[in-house]
C-alpha positions in Angstrom: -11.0 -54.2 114.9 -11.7 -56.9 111.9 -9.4 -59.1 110.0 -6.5 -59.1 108.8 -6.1 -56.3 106.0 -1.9 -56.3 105.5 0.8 -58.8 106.5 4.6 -58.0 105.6 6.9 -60.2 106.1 10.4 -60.5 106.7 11.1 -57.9 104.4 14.5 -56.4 103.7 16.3 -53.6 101.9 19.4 -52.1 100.9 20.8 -49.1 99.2 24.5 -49.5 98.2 25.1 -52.1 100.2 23.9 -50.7 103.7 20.9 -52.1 105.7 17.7 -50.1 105.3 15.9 -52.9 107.0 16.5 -56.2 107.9 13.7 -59.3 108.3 11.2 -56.3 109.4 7.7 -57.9 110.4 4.1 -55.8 110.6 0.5 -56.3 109.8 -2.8 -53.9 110.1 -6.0 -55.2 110.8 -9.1 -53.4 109.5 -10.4 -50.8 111.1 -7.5 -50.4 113.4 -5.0 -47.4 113.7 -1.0 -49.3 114.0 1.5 -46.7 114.7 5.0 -47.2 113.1 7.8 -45.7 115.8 11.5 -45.1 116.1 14.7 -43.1 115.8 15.1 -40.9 112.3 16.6 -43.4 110.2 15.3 -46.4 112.0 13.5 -48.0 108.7 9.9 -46.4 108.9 9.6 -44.4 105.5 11.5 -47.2 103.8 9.0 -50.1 105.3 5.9 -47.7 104.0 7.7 -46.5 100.3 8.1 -50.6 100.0 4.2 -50.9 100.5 3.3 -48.2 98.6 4.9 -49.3 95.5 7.9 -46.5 95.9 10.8 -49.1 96.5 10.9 -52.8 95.2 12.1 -54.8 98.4 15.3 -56.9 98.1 13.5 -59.8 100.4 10.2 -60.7 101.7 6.4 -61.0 101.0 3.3 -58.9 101.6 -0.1 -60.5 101.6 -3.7 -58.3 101.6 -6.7 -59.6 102.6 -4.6 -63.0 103.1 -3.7 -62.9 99.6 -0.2 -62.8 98.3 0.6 -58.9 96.9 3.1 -58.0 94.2 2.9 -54.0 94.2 5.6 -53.0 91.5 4.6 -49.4 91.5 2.6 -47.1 92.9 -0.2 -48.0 90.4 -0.2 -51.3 92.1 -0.5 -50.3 95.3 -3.1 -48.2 94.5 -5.0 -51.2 92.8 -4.4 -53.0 96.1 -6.4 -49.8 98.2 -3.0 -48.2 99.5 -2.6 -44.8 99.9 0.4 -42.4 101.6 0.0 -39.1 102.8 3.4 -37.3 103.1 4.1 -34.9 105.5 4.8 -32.7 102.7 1.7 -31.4 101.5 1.6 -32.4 97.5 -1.4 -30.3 96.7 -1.4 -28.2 93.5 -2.1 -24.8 94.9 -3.6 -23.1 91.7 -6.0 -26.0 91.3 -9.7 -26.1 93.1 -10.3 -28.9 95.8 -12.3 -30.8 93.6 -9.1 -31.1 90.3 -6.9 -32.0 93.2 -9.0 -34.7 94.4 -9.6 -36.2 91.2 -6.5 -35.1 89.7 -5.1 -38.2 87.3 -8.3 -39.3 87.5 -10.6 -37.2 86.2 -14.7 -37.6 85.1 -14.9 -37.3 81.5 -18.3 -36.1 80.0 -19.7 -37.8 77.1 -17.6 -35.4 74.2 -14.5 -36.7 75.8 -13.9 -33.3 78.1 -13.4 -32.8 82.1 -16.8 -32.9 83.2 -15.8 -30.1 86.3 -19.4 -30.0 87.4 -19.9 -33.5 88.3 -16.5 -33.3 89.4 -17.7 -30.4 91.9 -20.4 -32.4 93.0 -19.1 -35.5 93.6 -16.2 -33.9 95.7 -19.1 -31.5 97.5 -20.3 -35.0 98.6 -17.4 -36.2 100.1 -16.1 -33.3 101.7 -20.2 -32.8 103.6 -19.7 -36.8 104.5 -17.0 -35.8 106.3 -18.0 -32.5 107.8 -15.8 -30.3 106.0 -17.2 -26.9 106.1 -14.6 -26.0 102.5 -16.3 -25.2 99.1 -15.1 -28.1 96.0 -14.3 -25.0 94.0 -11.8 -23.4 96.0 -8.4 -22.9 95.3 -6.0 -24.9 97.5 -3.8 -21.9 97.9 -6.6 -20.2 100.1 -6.5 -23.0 102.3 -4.9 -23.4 105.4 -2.0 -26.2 106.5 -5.1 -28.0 108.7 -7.7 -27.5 105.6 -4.9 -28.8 103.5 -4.3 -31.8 104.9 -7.9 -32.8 105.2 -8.2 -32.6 101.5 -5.1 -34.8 101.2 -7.5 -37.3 102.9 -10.4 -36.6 101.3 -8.0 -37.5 97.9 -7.2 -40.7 100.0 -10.3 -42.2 100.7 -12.0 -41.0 97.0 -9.7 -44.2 95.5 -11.9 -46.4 97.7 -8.9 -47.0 100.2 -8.8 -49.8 102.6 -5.3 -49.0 103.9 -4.1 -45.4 104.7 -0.9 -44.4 105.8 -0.3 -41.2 107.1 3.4 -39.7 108.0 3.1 -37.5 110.4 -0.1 -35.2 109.6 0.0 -33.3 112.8 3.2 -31.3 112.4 2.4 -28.5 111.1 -0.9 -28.2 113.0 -2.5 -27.1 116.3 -4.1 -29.0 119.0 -7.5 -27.8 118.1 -6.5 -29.0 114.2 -5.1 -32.0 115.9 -8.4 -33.0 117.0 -10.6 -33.0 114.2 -8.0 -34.8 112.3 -8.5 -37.5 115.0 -12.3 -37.5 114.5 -11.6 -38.3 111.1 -9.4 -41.2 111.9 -12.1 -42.5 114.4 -14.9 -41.9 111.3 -12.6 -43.6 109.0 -12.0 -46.9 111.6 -15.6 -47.5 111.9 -15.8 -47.9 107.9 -13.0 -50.2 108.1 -10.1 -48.5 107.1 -6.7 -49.6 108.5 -4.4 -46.9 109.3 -0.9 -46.9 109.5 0.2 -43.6 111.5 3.5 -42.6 112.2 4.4 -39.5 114.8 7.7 -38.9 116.7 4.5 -37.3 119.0 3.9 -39.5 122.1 1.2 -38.5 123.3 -0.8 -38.5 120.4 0.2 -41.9 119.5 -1.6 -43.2 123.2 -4.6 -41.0 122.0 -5.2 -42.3 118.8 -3.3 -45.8 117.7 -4.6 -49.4 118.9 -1.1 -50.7 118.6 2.7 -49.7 118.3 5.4 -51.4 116.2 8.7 -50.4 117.0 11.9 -50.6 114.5 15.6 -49.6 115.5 18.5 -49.5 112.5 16.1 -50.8 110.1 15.0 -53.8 112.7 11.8 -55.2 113.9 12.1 -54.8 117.7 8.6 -55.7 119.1 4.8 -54.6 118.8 2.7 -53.2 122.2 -1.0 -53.2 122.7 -1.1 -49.1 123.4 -3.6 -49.8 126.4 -0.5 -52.0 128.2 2.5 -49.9 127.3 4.0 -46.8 128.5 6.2 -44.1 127.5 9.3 -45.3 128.6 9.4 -48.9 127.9 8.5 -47.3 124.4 11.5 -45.1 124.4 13.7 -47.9 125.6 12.6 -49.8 122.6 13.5 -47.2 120.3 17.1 -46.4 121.6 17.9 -49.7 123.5 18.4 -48.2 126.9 16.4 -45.5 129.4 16.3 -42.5 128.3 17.1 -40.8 131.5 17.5 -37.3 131.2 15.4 -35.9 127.6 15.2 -32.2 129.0 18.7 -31.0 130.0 19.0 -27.6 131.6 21.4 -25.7 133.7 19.7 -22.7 134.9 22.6 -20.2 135.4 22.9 -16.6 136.2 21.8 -14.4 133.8 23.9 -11.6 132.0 23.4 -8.1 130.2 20.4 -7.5 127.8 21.9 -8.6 124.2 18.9 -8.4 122.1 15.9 -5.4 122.8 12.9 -4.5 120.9 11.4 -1.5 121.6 7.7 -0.7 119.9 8.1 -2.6 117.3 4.8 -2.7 114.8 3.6 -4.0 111.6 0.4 -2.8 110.5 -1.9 -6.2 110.4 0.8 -8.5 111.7 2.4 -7.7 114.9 1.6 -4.6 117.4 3.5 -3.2 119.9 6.0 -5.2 120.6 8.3 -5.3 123.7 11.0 -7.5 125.1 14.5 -8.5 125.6 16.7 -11.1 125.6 20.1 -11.7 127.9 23.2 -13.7 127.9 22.8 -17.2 128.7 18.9 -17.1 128.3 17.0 -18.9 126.5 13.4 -16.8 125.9 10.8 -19.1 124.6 7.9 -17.6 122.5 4.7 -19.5 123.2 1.1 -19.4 120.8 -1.2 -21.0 118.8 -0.6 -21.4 115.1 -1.2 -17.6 113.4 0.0 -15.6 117.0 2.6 -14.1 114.7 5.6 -15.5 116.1 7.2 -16.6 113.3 6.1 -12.3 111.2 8.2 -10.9 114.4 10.9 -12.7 113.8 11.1 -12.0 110.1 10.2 -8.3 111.2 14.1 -8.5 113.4 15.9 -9.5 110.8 14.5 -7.2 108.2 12.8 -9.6 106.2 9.8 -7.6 106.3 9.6 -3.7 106.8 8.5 -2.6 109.9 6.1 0.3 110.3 7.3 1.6 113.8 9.7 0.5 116.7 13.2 -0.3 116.8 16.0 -3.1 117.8 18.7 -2.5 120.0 21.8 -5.0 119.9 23.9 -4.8 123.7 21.9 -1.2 124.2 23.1 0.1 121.0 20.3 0.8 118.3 20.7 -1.4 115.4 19.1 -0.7 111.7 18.8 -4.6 109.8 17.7 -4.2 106.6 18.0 -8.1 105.6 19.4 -11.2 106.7 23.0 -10.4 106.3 22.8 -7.3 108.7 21.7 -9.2 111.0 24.3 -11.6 110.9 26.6 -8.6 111.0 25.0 -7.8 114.4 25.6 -11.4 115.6 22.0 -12.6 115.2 21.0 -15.9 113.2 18.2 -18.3 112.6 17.5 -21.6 112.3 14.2 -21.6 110.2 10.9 -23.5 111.0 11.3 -25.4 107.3 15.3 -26.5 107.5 14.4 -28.8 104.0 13.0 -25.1 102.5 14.9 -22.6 104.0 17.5 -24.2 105.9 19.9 -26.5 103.8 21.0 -27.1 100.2 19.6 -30.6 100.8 21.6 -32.2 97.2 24.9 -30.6 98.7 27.5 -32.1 101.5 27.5 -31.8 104.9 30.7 -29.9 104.7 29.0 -27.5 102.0 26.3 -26.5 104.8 28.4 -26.1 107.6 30.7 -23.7 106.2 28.9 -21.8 103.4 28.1 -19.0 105.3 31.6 -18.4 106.7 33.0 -18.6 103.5 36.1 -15.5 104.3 37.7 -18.1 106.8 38.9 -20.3 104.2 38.9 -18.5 101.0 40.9 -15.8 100.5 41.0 -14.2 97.2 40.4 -17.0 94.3 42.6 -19.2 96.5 40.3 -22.0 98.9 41.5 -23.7 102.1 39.7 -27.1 101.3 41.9 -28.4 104.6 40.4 -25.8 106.8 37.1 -26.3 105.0 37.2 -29.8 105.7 38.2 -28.8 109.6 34.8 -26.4 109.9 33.1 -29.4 109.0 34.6 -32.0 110.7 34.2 -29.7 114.0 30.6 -29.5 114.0 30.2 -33.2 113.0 32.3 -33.9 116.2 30.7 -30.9 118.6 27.0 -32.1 117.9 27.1 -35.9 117.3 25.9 -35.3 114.1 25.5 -39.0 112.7 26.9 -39.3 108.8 29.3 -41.5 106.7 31.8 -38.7 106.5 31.6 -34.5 105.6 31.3 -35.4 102.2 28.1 -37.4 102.1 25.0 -35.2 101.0 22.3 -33.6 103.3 19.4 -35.6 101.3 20.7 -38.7 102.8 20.7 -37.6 106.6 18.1 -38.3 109.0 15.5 -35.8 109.8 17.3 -35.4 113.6 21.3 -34.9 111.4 19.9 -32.8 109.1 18.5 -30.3 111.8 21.8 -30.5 113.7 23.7 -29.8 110.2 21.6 -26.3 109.9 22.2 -25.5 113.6 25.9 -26.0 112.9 25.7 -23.7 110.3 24.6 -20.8 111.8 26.8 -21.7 115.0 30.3 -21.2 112.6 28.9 -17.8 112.5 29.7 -17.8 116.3 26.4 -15.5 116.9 25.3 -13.5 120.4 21.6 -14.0 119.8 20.4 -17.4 118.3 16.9 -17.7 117.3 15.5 -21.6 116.9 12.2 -21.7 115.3 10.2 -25.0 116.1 14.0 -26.8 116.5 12.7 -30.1 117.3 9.6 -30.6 114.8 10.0 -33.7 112.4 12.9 -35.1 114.8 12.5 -38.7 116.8 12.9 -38.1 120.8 16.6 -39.1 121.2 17.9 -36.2 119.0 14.9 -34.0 120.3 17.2 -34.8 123.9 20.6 -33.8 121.8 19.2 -30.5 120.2 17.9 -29.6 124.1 21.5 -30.7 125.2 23.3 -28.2 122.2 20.8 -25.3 123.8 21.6 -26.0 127.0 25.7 -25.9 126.3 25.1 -22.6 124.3 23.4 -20.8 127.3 25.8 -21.9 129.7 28.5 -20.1 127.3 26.3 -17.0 127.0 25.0 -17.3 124.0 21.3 -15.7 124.1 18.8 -18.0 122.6 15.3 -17.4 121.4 13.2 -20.5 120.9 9.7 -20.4 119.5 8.1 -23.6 119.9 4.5 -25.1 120.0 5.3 -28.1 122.3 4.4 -26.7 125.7 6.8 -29.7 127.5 9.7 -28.3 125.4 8.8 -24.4 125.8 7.9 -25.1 129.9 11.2 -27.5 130.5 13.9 -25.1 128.6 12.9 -21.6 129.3 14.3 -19.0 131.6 10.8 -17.0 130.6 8.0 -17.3 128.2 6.8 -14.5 125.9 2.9 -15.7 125.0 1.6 -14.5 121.6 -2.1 -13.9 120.2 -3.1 -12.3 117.3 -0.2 -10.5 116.5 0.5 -9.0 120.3 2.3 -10.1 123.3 -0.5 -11.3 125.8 2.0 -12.3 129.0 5.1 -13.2 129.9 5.7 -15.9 132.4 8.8 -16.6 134.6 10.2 -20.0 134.8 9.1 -21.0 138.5 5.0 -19.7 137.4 5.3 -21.8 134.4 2.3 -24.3 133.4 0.6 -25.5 130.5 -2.6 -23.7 131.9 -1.5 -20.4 132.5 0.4 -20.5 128.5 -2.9 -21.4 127.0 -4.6 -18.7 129.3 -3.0 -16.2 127.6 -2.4 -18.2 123.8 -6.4 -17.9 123.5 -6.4 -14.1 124.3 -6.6 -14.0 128.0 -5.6 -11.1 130.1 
């Protein structure tokens, strides 16, 4: 590691009168990767939007290459060498590689016009430095997630940055993307870059960060050396205490088959597909990004037509055509997206609690705002759900609240058969500990749950069995006392 690149300090911000952060302290050196860590909420994205230019601080100083920075806007901070990637991909999908990377900065020919050629070429250049086996000229939409966020850092680096951030670029990935991501981080350190990485992912912070800043409700708490910390002094940083019990699961005696699929096939997406689920289980579905997991599941709850099989619902054959049928049979899902597909993020709390058992307060034109308030004000109470009150809007929730808000949802629907859908992605480790705590509770009350995750801790610690997934067909199925991480990846690569 080099010199000093970035120094912030004591800064401080508020919005409406509540402390964002508070005095918070951090610096990067060149060449070094400096994770940012703690709790949803705990201050990170506003300490990174402050640096790059999103949000004016209220109180503090930065200083870059020892010299004192005044980054008004995100032009600034990009004259200063900073750049963010956001864990939502910003891409322009019907643009090539090349017009994204230089996009609001384009080469200009000597007529005045896009010069797309040397545009091409100069983007060929940089995408072959860093061994990026992708064409400049194609589209982004034909890329995947992993390609995707490559070229987000290929956009990065083009500005001639000297201080990357990066909030967390792994999410959506798998472990093999994982790792060439990290080779690019490790390229990037040896040309001096200073990385700032953020990643509610342990383990990957120990395999890739020199260093690990902590902040808790918008404090500076301390910075560790990653060679002389571990996990749980870490986690008691974050939360203030031990975290003593993160998996929590009662293993209870298991009742009638709720949920069957019988045959069930979609030509080029899912073959043959066989299992059940029973009260009080929770089935996890294990695979590598692309298994088709996440295609069976649509193909339940008729959101895509299947070409043979059928579902049975407590040993009765059950014909879903959409969404709403399936909810009529008692099945719901919490999506893999909750800020896409899951919640009306500019509406209340209350609002997404209770819009999808709308017939228990309205009746007619008149509405029961009491008992709409109570719906709310129940699942707020019943899963810790931290917020200023039902009214105040799901935008303004931490990722953890938010994915608890659109578990509540589908939970006022009272359902037999819950399917979760990567439930803990995007969420800090002490509300990954509450969602495993809600799933626990549900089993023990019968409630069959389906969980497709790609954390093998979480799919190996909470299952009754695992279903394992590759191309499109189950490869095994593994009972709780055989589970391992070796015997899930045996069969995610296509093992027999």
């Amino acid at each position: 590691m080099g010199d000093l690149l970035l120094e912030m300090k004591t800064v401080s911000k508020r919005f409406l009168g509540v402390k964002a952060l508070a005095d918070v302290n951090f610096d990067l050196k060149a060449g070094e990767v400096h994770s940012l860590l703690g709790e949803n909420g705990a201050g990170k994205s506003t300490l990174i939007k402050i640096l790059g230019g999103i949000y004016k601080p209220d109180g503090g100083e930065m200083f870059i290459n020892g010299k004192k920075a005044h980054i008004e806007c995100v032009s600034d901070a990009q004259k200063y060498g900073i750049s963010i990637i956001h864990q939502e991909i910003v891409l322009v999908p019907h643009m090539t590689v090349a017009e994204n990377i230089f996009l609001g900065s384009e080469l200009i020919n000597e007529l005045g016009f896009v010069n797309k050629s040397d545009m091409n070429q100069k983007a060929q250049k940089l995408l072959d430095d860093f061994g990026f086996p992708i064409k400049s000229n194609t589209m982004i939409k034909h890329l995947t997630v992993a390609q995707q966020q490559l070229i987000e850092i290929i956009k990065a680096v083009s500005f001639n940055t000297k201080i990357l951030i990066m909030d967390e670029p792994t999410s959506s990935l798998s472990d093999k993307e994982v790792n060439q991501m990290f080779d690019v981080i490790r390229k990037l350190k040896t040309q001096g870059v200073g990385i700032i990485y953020i990643s509610h992912r342990m383990s990957e912070l120990f395999e890739i960060a020199d260093r690990i800043t902590i902040l808790r409700d918008g404090s500076y708490i301390g910075t560790r050396n990653t060679a002389g910390t571990t996990n749980d002094e870490l986690v008691n940083m974050m939360v203030g205490r031990p975290l003593t019990s993160f998996f929590t699961r009662t293993f209870n005696k298991l009742g009638d088959s709720v949920l069957e699929v019988k045959g069930l096939s979609r030509n080029g997406v899912v073959e043959d597909i066989n299992f059940s689920v029973r009260k009080g289980e929770i089935l996890g579905f294990a695979g590598l990004i692309g298994a088709g997991r996440t295609e069976l599941i649509k193909c339940i709850l008729g959101l895509d037509k299947i070409d043979s099989g059928e579902v049975l619902i407590n040993n009765k054959k059950a014909k879903i055509n959409n969404p709403d049928t399936a909810m009529s049979y008692g099945i719901a899902l919490v999506p893999e997206s909750r800020k896409e597909q899951g919640l009306f993020l500019i509406q209340s709390v209350r609002y997404n609690t209770s819009f999808k058992v709308l017939s228990q307060f309205i009746k007619g034109i008149h509405v029961n705002k009491r008992k709409e308030n109570d719906i709310a004000v129940e699942s707020i109470k019943s899963l810790s759900i931290k917020t200023s009150s039902p009214s105040q809007k799901v935008k303004n929730l931490s990722g953890g609240n938010q994915q608890k808000v659109s578990i509540a949802k589908w939970l006022n629907t009272k359902p037999s058969v819950l399917i979760l859908d990567e439930p803990t992605r995007g969420v800090d480790v002490v509300a990954k500990a509450e969602i495993y705590s809600i799933m626990n509770n549900l089993a023990s009350q019968g409630t069959a749950i389906i969980m497709i995750s790609s954390e093998l801790p979480e799919i190996i610690n909470m299952s009754d069995r695992v279903i394992v997934m590759n191309n499109g067909k189950i490869k095994g199925c593994i009972d709780k006392d055989e589970l391992s991480q070796e015997k899930i990846m045996h069969y995610a690569i296509g093992g027999e």
